[in-house]
SEVEXLO-549602 format. One record per residue (C-alpha): residue number from 1; x, z, y. Coordinates in pm, 1 decimal, padded with zeros to 6 digits. Layout:
BEGIN
NODE  resi        c1        c3        c2
NODE   NUM         X         Z         Y
...
This chain:
BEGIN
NODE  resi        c1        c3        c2
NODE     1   02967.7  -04380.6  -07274.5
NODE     2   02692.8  -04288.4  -07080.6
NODE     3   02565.8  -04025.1  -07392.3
NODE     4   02971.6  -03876.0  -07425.2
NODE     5   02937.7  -03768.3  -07027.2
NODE     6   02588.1  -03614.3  -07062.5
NODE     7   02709.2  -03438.8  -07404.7
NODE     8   03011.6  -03329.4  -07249.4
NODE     9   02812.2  -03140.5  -06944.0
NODE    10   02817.9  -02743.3  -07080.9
NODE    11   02533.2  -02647.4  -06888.8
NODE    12   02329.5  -02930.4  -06957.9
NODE    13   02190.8  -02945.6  -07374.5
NODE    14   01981.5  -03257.2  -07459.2
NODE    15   01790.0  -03274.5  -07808.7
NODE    16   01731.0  -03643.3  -07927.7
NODE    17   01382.1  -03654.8  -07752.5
NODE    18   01532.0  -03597.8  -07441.8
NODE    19   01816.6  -03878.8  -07543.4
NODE    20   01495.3  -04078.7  -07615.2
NODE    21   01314.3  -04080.0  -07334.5
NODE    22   01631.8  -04110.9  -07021.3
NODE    23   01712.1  -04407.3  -07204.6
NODE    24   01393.1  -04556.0  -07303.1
NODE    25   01454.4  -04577.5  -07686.4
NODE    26   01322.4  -04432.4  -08002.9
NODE    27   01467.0  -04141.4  -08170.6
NODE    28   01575.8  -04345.6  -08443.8
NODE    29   01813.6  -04560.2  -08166.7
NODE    30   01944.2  -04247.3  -08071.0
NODE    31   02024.2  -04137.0  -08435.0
NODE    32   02236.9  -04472.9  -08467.3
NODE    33   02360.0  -04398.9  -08148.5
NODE    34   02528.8  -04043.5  -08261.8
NODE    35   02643.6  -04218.5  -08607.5
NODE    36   02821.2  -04449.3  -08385.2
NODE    37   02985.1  -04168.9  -08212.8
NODE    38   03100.7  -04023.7  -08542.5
NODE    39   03284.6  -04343.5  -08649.3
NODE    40   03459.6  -04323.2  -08312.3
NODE    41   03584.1  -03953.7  -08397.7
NODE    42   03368.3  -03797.4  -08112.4
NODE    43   03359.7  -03438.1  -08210.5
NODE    44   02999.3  -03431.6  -08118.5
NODE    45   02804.2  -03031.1  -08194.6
NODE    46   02493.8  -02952.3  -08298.9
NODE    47   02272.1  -02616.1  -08212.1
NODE    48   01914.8  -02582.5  -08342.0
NODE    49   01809.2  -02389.7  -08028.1
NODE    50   02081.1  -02507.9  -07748.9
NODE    51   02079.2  -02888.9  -07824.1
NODE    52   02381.4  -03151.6  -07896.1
NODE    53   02712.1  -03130.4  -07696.4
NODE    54   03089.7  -03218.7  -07737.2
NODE    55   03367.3  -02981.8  -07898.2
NODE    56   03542.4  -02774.4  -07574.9
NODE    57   03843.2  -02985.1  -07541.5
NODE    58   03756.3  -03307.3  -07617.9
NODE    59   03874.0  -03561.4  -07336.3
NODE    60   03689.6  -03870.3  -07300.4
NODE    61   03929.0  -04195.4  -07312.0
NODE    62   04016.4  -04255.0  -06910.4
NODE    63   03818.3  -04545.0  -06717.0
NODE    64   03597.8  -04702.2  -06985.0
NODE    65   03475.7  -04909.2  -06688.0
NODE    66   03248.4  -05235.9  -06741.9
NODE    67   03293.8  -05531.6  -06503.0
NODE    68   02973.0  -05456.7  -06312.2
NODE    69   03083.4  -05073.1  -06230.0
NODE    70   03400.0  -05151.7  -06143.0
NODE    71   03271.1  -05437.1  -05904.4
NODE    72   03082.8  -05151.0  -05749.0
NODE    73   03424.2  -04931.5  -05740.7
NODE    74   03551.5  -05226.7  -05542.2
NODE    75   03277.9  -05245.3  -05286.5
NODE    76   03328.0  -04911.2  -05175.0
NODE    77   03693.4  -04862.5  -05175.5
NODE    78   03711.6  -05205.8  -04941.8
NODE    79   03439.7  -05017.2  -04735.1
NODE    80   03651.3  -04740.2  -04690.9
NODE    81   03956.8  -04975.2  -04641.6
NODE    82   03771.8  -05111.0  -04357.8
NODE    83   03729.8  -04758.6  -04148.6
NODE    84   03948.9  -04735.0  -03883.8
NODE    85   04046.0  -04364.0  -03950.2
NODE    86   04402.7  -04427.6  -04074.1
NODE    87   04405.6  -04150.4  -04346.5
NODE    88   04087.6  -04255.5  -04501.2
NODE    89   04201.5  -04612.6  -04538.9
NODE    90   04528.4  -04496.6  -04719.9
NODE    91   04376.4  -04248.3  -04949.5
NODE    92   04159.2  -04575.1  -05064.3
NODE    93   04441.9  -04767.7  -05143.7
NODE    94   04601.3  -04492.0  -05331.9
NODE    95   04301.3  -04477.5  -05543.9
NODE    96   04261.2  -04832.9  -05591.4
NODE    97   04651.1  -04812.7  -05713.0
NODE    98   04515.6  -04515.1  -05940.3
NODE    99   04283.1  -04695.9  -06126.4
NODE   100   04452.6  -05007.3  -06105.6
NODE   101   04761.5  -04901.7  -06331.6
NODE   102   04577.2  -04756.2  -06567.0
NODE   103   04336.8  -05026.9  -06674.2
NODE   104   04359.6  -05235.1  -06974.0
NODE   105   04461.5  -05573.2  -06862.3
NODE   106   04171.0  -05807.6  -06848.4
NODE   107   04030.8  -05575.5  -06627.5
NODE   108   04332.9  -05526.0  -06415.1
NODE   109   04318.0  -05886.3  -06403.0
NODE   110   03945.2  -05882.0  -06283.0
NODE   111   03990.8  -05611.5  -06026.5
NODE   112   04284.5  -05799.4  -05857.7
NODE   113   04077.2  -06133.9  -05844.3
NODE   114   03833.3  -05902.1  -05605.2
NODE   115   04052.6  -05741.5  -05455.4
NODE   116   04086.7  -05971.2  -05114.7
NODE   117   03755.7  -06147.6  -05179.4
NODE   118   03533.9  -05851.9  -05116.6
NODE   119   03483.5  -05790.8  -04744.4
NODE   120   03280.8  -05476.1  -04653.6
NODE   121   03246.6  -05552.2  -04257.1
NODE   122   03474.7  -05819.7  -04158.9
NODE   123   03468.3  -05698.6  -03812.3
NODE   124   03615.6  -05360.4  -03886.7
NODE   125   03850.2  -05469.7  -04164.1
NODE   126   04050.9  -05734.4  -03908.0
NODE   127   03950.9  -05552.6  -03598.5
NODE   128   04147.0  -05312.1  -03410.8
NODE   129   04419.1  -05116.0  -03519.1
NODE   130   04401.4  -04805.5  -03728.3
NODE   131   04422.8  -04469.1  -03570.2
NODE   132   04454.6  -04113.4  -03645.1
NODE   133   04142.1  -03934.8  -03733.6
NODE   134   03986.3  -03559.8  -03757.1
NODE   135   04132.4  -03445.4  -04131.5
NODE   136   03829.0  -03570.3  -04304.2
NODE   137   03931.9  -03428.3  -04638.2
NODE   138   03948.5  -03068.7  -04477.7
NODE   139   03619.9  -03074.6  -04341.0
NODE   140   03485.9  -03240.7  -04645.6
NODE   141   03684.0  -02891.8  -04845.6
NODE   142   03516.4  -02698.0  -04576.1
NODE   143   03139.6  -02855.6  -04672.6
NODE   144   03239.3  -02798.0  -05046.2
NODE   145   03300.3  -02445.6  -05054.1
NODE   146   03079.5  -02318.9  -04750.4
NODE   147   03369.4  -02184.6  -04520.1
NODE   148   03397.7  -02218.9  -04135.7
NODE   149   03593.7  -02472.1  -03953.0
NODE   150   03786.0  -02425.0  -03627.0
NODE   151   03929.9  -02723.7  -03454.3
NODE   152   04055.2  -02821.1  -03101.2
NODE   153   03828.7  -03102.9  -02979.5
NODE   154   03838.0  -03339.1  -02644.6
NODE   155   03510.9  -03400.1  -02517.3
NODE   156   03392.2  -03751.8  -02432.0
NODE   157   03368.5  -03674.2  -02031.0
NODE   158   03741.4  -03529.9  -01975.4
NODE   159   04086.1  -03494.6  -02150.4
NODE   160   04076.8  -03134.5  -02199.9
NODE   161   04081.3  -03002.6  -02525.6
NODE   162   03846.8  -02659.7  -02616.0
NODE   163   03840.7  -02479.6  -02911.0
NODE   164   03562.1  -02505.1  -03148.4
NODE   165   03410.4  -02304.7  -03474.7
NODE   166   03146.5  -02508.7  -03664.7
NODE   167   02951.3  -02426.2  -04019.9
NODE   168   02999.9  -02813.8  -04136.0
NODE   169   02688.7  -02928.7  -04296.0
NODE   170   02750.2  -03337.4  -04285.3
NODE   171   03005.8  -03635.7  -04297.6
NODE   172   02841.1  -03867.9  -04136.0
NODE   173   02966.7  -04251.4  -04061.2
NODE   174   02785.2  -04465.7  -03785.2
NODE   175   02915.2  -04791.5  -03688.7
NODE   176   03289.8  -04751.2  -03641.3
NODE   177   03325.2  -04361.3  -03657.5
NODE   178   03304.3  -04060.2  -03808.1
NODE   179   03130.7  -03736.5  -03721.4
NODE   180   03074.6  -03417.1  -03851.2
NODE   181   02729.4  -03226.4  -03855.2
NODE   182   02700.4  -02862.3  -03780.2
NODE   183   02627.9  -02563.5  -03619.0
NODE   184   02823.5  -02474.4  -03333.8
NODE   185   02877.1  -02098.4  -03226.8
NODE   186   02974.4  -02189.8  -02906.3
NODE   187   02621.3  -02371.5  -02842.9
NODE   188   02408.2  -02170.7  -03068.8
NODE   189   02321.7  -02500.2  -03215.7
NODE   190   02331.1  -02774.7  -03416.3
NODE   191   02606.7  -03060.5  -03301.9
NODE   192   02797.9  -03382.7  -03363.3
NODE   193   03131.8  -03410.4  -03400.9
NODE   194   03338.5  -03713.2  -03362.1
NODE   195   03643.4  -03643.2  -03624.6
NODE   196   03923.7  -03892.2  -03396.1
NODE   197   03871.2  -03602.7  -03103.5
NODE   198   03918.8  -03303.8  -03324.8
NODE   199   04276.8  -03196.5  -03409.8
NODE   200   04436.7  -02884.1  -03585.9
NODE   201   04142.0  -02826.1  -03815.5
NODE   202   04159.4  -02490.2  -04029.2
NODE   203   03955.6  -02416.7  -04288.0
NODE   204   03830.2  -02012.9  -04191.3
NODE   205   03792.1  -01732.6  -04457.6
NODE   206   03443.1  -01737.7  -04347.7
NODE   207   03196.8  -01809.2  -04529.9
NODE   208   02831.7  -01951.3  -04420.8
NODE   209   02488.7  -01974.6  -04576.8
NODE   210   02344.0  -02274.0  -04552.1
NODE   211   01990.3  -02305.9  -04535.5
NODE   212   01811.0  -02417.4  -04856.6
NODE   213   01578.9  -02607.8  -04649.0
NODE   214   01798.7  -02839.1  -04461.8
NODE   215   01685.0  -03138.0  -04376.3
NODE   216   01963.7  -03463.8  -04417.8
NODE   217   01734.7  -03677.2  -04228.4
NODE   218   01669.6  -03440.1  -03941.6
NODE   219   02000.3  -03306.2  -03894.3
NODE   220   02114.5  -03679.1  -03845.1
NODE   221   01867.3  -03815.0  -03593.1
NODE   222   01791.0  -03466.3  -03426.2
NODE   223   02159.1  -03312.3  -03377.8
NODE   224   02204.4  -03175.7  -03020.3
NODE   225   01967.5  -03177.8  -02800.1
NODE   226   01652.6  -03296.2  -02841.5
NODE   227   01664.2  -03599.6  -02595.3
NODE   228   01560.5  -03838.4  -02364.4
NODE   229   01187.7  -04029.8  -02431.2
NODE   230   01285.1  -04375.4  -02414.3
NODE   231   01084.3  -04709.1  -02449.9
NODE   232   01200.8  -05052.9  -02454.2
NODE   233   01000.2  -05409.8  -02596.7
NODE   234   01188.2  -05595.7  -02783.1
NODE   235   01203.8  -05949.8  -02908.0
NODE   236   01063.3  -06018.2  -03275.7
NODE   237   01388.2  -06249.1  -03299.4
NODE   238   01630.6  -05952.5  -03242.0
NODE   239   01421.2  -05682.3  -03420.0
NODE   240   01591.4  -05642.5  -03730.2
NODE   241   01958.8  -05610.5  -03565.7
NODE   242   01800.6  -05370.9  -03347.1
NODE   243   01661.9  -05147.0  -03623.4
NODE   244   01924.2  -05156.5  -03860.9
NODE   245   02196.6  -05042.7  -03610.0
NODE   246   02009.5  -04837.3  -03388.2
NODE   247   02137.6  -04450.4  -03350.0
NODE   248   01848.8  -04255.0  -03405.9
NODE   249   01531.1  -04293.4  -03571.0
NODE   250   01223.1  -04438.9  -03444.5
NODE   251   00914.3  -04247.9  -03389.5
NODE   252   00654.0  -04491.3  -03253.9
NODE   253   00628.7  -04880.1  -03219.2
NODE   254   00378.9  -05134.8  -03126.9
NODE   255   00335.4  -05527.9  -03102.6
NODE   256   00206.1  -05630.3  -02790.0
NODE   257   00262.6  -05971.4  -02879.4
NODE   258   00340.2  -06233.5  -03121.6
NODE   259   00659.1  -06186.6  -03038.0
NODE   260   00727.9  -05869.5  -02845.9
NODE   261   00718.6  -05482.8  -03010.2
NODE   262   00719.8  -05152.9  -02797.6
NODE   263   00930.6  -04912.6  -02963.8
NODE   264   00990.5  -04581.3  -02855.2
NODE   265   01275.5  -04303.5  -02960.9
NODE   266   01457.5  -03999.7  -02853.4
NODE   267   01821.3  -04018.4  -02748.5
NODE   268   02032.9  -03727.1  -02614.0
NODE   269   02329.8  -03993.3  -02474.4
NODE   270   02129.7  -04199.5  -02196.4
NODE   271   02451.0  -04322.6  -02081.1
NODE   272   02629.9  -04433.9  -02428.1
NODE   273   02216.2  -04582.4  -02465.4
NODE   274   02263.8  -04812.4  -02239.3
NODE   275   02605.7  -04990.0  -02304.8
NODE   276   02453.7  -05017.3  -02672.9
NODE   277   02155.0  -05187.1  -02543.4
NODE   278   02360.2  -05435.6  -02384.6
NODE   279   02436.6  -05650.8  -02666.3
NODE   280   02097.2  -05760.0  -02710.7
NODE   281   02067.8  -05937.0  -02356.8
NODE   282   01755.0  -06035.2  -02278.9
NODE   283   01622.1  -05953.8  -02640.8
NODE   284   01588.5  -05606.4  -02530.1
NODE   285   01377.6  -05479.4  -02231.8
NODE   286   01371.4  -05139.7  -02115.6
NODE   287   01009.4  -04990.8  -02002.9
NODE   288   01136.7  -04661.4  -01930.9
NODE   289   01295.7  -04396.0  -01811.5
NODE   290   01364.1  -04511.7  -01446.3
NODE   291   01734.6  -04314.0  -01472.4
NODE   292   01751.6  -04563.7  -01757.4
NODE   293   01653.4  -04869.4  -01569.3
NODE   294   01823.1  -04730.0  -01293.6
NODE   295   02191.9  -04719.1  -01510.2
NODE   296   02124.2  -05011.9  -01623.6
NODE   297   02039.2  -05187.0  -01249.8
NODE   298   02403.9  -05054.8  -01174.9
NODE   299   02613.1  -05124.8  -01491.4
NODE   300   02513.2  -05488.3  -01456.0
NODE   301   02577.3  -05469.2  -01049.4
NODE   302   02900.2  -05355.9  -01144.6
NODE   303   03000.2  -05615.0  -01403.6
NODE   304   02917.5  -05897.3  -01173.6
NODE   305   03070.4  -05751.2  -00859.8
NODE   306   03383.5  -05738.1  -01108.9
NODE   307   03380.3  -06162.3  -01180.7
């Protein structure tokens, strides 16, 4: 299956060396392999300077899926079931219908046992109830063919709405939401965009250029401003929580103790920093900035003046 997609790529010609060596046989494997073909009726071509390829035309028999790939359909479509962007969790049940009608019955049979038994983040799949989202699929057109957005958008500090023109670069999910990377022409930079406070996205005639040197990495942790220095020590028994959800990336870190690491990292959100911090109690101290220490001093002030 795997050969009839590579042979069926036009701009792409493999010789049986190449065949050879991506799968890790010999050449005479791969000889069998094409004689096989042939008994199936898969017009398969032969050029002595191009390479092998597949007769223009030739469709390849829909969703030849094993078990195990379809098991890994299944993980992400109940990941995407679990967002809580409306729109994205109905276009994953239309494609799990999709697929679902079309395959032969034991595997039909198969995908419905996983169905409900495959939980991709419990706590979003039964939390809260769905809302409305930024058009994801129109910013994810606007990505594809390099052409401007425009959108109104409601920033997090008041209700009023301002419009915006982006080059999207980035879909981007952390924890419960979904952003958009990109430049801003407004700002004259680069900028996050949370899609449930955009509405009345349009896809511009514009195009953009993006730049060939790009970073993924950087545009994620570096977006907006640069941002505050800050430094906390945190317990060794709340470590890995800490690192695998926090929002940017660390750049330095240091045990002071068997049980006790320094780790420092730049946020631009101070504010949004320090509600997140709260759910590691006491597991998390933080060493600086005073205006950190300081919000935090009065957040927890607040809560207990609230009892």
């Amino acid at each position: 299956m795997k050969m009839i997609l590579m042979l069926q790529d036009p701009k792409r010609k493999m010789n049986v060396d190449d065949f050879a060596e991506m799968f890790g046989v010999s050449r005479r494997t791969i000889f069998r392999d094409f004689n096989a073909l042939s008994e199936l009726q898969v017009p398969v071509t032969h050029d002595h300077y191009s390479g092998y390829g597949i007769m223009p035309g030739y469709k390849v028999p829909p969703l030849m899926f094993t078990t195990r790939e379809l098991a890994t359909i299944m993980v992400g479509l109940n990941f995407v079931k679990s967002q809580v962007d409306k729109q994205l969790v109905e276009d994953a049940r239309g494609v799990e219908l999709k697929i679902k009608n079309v395959l032969p019955e034991k595997l039909k049979v198969f995908m419905t046992s996983l169905e409900n038994r495959t939980i991709v983040d419990p706590f979003l799949h039964f939390g809260g109830e769905k809302r409305e989202g930024g058009n994801w699929y129109q910013i994810s057109s606007g990505i594809s063919q390099t052409k401007r957005i425009e959108f109104s958008y409601r920033g997090e500090s008041d209700e009023k709405e301002e419009i915006r023109k982006i080059d999207p670069y980035l879909l981007v999910f952390y924890q419960d939401h979904w952003n958009v990377i990109g430049y801003s022409h407004e700002r004259d930079a680069i900028r996050n965009f949370m899609l449930d406070r955009m509405k009345n996205i349009q896809i511009m005639e514009e195009n953009f250029s993006p730049d060939k040197n790009l970073n993924i990495e950087a545009l994620i942790f570096n977006s907006g401003e640069a941002g505050h220095l800050i430094e906390v020590l945190v317990d060794s028994s709340a470590d890995r929580a800490f690192r695998a959800n926090l929002p940017t990336k660390i750049f330095k870190e240091e045990r002071v103790s068997t049980k006790k690491i320094k780790v420092s990292f730049f946020f631009n959100n101070p504010s949004y920093m320090n509600s997140w911090l709260l759910q590691f109690g006491d597991k998390v101290k933080i060493l600086s900035p005073d205006s950190l220490i300081g919000m935090r001093k009065e957040l927890l002030n607040k809560m207990i003046s609230e009892l």
